[in-house]
C-alpha positions in Angstrom: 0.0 0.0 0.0 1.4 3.3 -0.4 -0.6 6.3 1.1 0.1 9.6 -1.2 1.6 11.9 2.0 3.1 15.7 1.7 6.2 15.8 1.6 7.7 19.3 2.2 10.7 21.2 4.0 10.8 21.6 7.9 9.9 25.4 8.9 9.9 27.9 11.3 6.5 27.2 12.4 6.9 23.4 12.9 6.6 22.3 16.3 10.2 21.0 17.7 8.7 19.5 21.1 6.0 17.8 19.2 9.0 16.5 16.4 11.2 15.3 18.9 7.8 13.1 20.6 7.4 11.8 17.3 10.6 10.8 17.1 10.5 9.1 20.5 7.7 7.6 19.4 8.4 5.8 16.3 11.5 4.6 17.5 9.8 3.5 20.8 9.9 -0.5 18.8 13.5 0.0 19.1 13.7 0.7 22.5 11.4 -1.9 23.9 14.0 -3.7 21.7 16.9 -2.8 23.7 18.4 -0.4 21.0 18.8 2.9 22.6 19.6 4.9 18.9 20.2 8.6 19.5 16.3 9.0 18.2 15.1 7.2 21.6 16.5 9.7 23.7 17.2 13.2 21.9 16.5 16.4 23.3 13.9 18.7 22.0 17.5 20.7 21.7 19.2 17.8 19.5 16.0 17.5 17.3 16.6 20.8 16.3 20.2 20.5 15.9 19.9 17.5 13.3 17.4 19.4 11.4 20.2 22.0 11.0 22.8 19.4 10.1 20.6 19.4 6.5 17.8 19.5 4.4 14.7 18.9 7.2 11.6 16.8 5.7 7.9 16.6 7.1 5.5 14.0 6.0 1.8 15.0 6.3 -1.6 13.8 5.2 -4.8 15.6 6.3 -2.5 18.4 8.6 -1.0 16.4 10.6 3.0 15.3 10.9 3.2 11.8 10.2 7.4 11.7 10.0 10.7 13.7 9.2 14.1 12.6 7.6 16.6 15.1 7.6 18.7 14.5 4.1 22.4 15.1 4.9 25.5 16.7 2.6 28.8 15.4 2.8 30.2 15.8 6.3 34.1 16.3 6.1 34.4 16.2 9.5 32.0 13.0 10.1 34.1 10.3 12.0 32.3 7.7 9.6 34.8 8.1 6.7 32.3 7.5 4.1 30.2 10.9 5.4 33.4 12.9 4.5 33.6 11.8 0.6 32.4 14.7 -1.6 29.5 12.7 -3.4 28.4 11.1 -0.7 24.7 12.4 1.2 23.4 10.9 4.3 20.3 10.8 5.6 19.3 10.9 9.5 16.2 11.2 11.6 14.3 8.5 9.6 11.1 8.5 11.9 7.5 7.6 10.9 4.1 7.0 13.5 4.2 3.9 14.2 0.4 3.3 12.8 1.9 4.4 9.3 5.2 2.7 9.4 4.8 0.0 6.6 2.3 2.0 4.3 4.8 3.0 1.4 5.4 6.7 3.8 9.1 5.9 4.5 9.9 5.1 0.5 8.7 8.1 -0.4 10.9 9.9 1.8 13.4 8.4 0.8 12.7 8.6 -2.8 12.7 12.6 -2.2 15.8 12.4 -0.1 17.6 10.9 -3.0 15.9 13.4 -5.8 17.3 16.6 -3.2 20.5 14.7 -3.4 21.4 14.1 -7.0 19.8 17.9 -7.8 22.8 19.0 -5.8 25.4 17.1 -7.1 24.8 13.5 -4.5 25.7 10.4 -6.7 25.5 8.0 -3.5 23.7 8.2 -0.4 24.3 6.6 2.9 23.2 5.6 6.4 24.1 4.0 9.4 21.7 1.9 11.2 21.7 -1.0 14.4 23.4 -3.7 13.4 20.9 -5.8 15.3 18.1 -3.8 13.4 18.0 -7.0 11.0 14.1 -5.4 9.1 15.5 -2.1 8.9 18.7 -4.0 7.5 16.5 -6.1 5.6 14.6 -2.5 3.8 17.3 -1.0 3.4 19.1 -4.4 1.2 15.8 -4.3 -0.8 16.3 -0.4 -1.4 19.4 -1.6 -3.1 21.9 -0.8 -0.6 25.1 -2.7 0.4 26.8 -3.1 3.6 30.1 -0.9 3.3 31.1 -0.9 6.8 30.7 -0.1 10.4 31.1 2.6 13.0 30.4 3.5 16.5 28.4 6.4 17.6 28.8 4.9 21.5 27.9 6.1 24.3 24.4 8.2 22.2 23.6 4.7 21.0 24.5 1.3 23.1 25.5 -0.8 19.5 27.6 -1.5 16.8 26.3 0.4 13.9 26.6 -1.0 10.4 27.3 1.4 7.1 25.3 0.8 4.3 25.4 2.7 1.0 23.9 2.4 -2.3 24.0 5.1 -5.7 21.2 7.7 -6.3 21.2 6.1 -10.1 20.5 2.8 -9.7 23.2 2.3 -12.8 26.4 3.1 -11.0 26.7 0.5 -8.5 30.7 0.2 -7.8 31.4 1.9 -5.0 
């Protein structure tokens, strides 16, 4: 199923106490799982300051905020080494309600996080995820990403994160 969402850039107006609960929220699963990512626990404060980090993405259907996903640039001071290549975009903050996770909402962010990529000059995109996170693992494979790595974002997180990256056009796949 895939319910046709907004999809527009974060503003002013949006509501970073009510972000952050969202965030909390659809990564509650994860917790309950043991998997404290940085999304469990951020501050109203860090929600803001990963918005910043790049391009800031609301889903919405009828009003109301049903996700974000902030679409990252290259990061040449990222410890992950991949983050600090020149045509390489991350994205971060991947969070949908849990009552619309598995409706299509998350591919179409991601399909407009890799459109705002390649229209400024992205010709991969990455992400780092829980290594035990095997169906987010699993998504991401069948998104056509590859395991490239792993890094460490201890003591925000309590796991080994795995690096996985694929290309924006589906032709180029050496990486």
């Amino acid at each position: 199923m895939n319910v046709p969402v907004t999809i527009r850039a974060i503003s002013t107006a949006d509501n970073m106490v009510l972000l952050t609960e969202l965030i909390h929220a659809a990564y509650a699963k994860q917790a309950a799982n043991n998997l404290r990512y940085w999304a469990t626990h951020q501050t109203v404060e860090d929600t803001a300051g990963r918005f910043a980090t790049g391009h800031g993405l609301i889903a919405e259907l009828n009003g109301n905020i049903l996700g974000t996903l902030t679409v990252r640039p290259p990061q040449p001071a990222s410890q992950v080494e991949i983050y600090r290549e020149p045509d390489i975009w991350t994205f971060s903050q991947f969070a949908v309600l849990p009552t619309f996770q598995g409706i299509g909402i998350g591919r179409q962010f991601h399909d407009v996080a890799l459109a705002f990529a390649r229209a400024n000059g992205g010709r991969w995109m990455a992400l780092d995820t829980a290594a035990p996170a095997n169906k987010l693992i699993e998504m991401y494979l069948r998104w056509g990403y590859k395991i490239v790595g792993e890094c460490d974002w201890r003591p925000q997180t309590n796991y080994l994160s795995i690096v996985m990256c694929r290309s924006i056009d589906r032709d180029d796949q050496t990486i």
